[in-house]
One Martini backbone bead per residue (centre of mass of N, CA, C, O) as a GRO file, in nm:
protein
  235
    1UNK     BB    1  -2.976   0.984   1.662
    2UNK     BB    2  -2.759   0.786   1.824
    3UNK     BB    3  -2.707   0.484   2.000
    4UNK     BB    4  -2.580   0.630   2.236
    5UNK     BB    5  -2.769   0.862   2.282
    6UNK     BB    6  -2.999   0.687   2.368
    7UNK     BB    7  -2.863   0.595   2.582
    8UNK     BB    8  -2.802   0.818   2.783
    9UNK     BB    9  -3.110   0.909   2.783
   10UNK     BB   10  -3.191   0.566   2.927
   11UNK     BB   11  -2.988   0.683   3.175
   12UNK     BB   12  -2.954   0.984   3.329
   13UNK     BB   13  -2.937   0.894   3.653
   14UNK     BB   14  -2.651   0.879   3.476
   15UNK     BB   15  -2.376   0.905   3.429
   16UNK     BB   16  -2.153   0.843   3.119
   17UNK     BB   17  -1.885   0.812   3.331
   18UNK     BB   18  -2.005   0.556   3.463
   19UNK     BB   19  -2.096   0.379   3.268
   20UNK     BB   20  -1.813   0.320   3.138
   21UNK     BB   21  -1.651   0.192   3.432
   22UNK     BB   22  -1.897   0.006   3.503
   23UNK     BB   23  -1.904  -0.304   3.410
   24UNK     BB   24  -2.264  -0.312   3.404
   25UNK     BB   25  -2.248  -0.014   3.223
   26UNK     BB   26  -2.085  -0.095   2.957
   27UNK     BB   27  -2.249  -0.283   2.781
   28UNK     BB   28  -2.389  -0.012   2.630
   29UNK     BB   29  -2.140   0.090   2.476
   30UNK     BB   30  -2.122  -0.148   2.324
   31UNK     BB   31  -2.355  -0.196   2.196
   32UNK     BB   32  -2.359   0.081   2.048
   33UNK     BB   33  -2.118   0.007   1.860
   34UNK     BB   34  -2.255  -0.223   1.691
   35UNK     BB   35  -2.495  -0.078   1.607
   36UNK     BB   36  -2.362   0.114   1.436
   37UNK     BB   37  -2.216  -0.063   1.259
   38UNK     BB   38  -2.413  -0.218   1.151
   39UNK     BB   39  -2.578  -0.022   1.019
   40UNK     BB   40  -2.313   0.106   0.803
   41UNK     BB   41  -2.195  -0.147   0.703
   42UNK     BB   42  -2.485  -0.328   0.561
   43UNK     BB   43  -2.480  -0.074   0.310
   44UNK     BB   44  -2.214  -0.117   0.142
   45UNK     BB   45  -2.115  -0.396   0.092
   46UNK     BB   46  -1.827  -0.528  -0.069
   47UNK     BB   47  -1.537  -0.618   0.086
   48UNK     BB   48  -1.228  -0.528   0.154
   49UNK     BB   49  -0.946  -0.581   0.354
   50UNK     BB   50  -0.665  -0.381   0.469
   51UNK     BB   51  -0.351  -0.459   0.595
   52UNK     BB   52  -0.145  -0.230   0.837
   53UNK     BB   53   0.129  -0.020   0.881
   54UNK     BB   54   0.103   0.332   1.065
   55UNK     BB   55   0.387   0.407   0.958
   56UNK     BB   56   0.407   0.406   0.708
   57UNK     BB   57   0.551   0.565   0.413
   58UNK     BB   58   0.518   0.720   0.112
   59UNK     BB   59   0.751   0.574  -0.011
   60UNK     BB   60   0.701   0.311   0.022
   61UNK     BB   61   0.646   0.028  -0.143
   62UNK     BB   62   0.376  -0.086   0.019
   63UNK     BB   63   0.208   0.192  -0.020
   64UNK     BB   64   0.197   0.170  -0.310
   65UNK     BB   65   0.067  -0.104  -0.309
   66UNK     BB   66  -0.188  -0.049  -0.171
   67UNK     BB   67  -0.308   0.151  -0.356
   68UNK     BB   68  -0.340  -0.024  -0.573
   69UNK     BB   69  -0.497  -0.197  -0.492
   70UNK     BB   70  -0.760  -0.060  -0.456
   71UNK     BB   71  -0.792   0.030  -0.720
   72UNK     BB   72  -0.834  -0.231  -0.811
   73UNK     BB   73  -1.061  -0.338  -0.663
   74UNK     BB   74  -1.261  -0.105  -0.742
   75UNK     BB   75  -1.287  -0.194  -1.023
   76UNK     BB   76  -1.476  -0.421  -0.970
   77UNK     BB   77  -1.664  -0.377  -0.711
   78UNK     BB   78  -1.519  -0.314  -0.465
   79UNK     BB   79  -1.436  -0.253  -0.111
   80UNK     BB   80  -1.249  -0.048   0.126
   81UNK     BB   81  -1.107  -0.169   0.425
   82UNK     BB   82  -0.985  -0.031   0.711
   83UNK     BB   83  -0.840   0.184   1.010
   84UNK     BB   84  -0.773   0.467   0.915
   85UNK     BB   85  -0.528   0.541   0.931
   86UNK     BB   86  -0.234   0.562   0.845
   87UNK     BB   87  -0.041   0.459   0.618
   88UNK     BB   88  -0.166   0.132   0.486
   89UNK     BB   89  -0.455   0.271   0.533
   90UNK     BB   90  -0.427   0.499   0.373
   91UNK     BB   91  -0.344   0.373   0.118
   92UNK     BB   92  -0.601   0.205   0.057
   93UNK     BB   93  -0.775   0.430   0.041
   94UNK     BB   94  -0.678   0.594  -0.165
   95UNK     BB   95  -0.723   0.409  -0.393
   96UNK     BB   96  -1.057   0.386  -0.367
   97UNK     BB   97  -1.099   0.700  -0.399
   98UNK     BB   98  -0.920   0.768  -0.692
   99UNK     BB   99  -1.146   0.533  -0.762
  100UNK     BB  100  -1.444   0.569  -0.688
  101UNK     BB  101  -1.473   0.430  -0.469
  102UNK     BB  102  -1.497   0.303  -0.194
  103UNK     BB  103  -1.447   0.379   0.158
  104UNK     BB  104  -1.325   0.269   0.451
  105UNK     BB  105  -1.299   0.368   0.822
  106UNK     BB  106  -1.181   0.178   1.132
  107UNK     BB  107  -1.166   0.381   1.389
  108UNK     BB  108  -0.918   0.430   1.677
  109UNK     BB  109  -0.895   0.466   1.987
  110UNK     BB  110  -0.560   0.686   2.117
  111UNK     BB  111  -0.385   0.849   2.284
  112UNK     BB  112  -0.117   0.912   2.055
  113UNK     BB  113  -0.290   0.806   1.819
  114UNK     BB  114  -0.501   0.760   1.574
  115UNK     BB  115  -0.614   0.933   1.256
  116UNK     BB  116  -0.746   0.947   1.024
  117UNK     BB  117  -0.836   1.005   0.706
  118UNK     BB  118  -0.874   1.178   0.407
  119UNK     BB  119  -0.977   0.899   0.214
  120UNK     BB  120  -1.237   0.894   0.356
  121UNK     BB  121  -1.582   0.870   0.368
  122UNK     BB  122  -1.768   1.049   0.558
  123UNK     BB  123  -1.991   0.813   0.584
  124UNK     BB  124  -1.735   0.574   0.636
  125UNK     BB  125  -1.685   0.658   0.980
  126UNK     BB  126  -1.551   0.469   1.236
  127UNK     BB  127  -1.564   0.493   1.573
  128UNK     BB  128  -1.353   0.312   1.837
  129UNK     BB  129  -1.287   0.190   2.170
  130UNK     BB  130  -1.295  -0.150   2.085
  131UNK     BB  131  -1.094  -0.397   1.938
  132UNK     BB  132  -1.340  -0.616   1.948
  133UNK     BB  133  -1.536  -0.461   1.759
  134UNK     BB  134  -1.329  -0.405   1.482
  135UNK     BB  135  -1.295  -0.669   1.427
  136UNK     BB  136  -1.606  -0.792   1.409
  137UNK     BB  137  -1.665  -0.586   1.137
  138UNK     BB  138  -1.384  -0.719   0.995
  139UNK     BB  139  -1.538  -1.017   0.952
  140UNK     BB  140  -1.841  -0.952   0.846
  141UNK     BB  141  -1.773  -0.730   0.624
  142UNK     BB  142  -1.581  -0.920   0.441
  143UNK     BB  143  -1.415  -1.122   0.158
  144UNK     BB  144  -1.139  -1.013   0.237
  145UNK     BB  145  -0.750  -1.009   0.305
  146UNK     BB  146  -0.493  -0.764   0.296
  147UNK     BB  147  -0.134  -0.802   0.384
  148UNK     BB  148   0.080  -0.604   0.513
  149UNK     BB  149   0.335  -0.458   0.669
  150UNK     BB  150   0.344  -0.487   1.034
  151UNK     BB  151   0.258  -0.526   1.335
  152UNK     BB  152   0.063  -0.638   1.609
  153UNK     BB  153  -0.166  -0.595   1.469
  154UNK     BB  154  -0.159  -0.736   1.200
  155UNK     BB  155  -0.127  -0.998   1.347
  156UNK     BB  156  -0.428  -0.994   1.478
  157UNK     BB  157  -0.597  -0.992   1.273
  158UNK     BB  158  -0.517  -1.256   1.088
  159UNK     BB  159  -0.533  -1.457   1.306
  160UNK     BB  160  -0.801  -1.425   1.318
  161UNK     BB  161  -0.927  -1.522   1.060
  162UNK     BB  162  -0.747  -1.826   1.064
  163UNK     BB  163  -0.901  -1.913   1.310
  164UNK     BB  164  -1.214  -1.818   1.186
  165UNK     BB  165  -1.166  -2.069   0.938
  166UNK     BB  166  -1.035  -2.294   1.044
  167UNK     BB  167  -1.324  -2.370   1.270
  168UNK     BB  168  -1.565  -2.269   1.193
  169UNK     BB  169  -1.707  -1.935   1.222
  170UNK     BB  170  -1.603  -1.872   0.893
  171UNK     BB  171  -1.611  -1.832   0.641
  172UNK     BB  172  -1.433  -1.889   0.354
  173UNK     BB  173  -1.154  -1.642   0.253
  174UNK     BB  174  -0.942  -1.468   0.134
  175UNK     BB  175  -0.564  -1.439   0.201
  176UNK     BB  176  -0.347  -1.204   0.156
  177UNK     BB  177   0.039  -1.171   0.137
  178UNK     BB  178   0.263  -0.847   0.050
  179UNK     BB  179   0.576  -1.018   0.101
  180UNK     BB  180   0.778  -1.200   0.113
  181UNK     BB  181   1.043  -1.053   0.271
  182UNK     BB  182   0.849  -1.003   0.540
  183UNK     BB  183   0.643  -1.322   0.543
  184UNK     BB  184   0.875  -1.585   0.501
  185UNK     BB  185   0.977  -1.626   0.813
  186UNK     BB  186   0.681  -1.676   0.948
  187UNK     BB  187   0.621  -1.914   0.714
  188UNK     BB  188   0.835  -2.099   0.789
  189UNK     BB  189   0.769  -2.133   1.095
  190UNK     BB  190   0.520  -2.261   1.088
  191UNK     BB  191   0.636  -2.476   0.836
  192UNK     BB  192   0.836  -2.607   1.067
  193UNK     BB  193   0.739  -2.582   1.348
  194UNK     BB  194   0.397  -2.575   1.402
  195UNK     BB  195   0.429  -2.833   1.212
  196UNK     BB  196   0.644  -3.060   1.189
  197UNK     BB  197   0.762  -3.028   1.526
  198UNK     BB  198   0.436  -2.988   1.662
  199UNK     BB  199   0.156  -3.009   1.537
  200UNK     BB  200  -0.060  -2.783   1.566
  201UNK     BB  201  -0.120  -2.781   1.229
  202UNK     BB  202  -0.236  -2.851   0.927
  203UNK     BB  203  -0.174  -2.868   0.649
  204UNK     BB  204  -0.440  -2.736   0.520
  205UNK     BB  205  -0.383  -2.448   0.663
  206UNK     BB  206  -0.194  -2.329   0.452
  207UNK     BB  207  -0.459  -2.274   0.225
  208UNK     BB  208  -0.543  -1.988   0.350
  209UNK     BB  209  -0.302  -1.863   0.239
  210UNK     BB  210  -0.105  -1.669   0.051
  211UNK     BB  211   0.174  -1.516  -0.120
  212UNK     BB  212   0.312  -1.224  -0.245
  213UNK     BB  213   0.447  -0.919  -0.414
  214UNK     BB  214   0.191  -0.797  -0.598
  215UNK     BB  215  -0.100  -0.631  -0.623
  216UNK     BB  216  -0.218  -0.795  -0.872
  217UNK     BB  217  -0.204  -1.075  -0.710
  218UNK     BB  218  -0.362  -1.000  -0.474
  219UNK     BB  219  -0.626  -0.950  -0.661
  220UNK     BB  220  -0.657  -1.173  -0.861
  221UNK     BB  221  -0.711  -1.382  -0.594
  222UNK     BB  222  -0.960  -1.222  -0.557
  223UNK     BB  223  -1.097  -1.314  -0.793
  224UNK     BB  224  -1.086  -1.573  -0.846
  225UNK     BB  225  -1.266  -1.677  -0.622
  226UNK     BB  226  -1.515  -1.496  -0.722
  227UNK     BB  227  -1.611  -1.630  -1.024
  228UNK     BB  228  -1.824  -1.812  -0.950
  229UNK     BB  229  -1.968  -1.561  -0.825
  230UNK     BB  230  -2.194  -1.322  -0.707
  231UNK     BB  231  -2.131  -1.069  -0.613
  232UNK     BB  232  -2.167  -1.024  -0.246
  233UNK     BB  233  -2.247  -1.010   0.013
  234UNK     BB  234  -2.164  -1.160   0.359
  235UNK     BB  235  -2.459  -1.098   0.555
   0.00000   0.00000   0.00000
């Protein structure tokens, strides 16, 4: 029985469309959804996050680019954690599946889009309905995070990260962007604007994350970070 399952019957003298609807009886649903995710990926050990878009088609040097990272992770030791569904999430699990590591998919509902992928480890998927509990799966349980060429979510994940380690609300683990021609204005505009003009964020800020071109760096800059210590969960 799911942590959902048993929270439905020690409700049951309502039903699970009110507790739903209900602003005081869906803290339950969300709790449910915390229970599951910590649990099943407790279990999994160190892993790196792939971010990207879910539009990425396979032919895209991207895509290629991600399954390739996939595949360099887990030949080291690390799994893969994406976001579940088509393009760059396919492409990282597709990699860290063919290279039999780890492959994890942390899958959202939404009305018209995302569905799974077949690359993800049967053991290894979870459904979720809230964007901020899926997020909190991806901050806890990932060693590394790395980012393809993507839309309002990818940018929504990184931003996620970099002021979660800005702020010191979790350790600094390495941050890497990959595709310097997609991902150049969006950092020039950062150290011109954000840094230089208004003084939003200190310079050292800008070495929170790194920005490279090919999958071999964006993997080794994620094992330097990590020679100095014994791979292990960080939770």
């Amino acid at each position: 029985m799911t942590s959902e399952d048993k929270i439905r019957s020690a409700f049951e003298n309502k039903t699970w469309q009110e507790i739903k609807v209900t602003d005081s009886w869906q803290i339950f649903k969300i709790m449910a959804e915390f229970v599951d995710g910590f649990e099943k990926l407790a279990k999994i050990g160190p892993c790196v996050s792939i971010f990207g878009s879910a539009r990425t088609k396979q032919d895209s040097k991207y895509y290629k680019m991600a399954v390739e990272v996939g595949r360099l992770l887990t030949e080291r030791g690390y799994g893969v954690i994406t976001g579940g569904g088509p393009g760059i999430m396919e492409a990282g699990n597709k990699g860290a599946y063919e290279a039999g590591g780890k492959s994890v998919g942390l899958n959202i509902e939404l009305p018209f889009e995302q569905f799974h992928n077949r690359y993800i480890d049967r053991d290894k998927i979870l459904e979720f309905d809230y964007f901020f509990i899926r997020k909190v799966m991806f901050m806890k349980y990932s060693q590394g995070y790395i980012g393809l060429p993507g839309g309002f979510g990818t940018m929504d994940e990184l931003f996620e990260a970099l002021t979660l380690i800005q702020t010191g609300k979790i350790a600094k683990f390495p941050i890497v962007l990959i595709g310097k021609e997609y991902w150049g204005g969006l950092i020039d505009w950062i150290k011109n604007t954000m840094l230089e003009v208004e003084h939003n964020i200190n310079p050292d800020d800008l070495n929170l994350f790194r920005m490279v071109d090919t999958a071999e760096e964006a993997a080794e800059h994620i094992f330097r970070f990590y020679d100095k210590y014994v791979l292990k969960p960080n939770f």
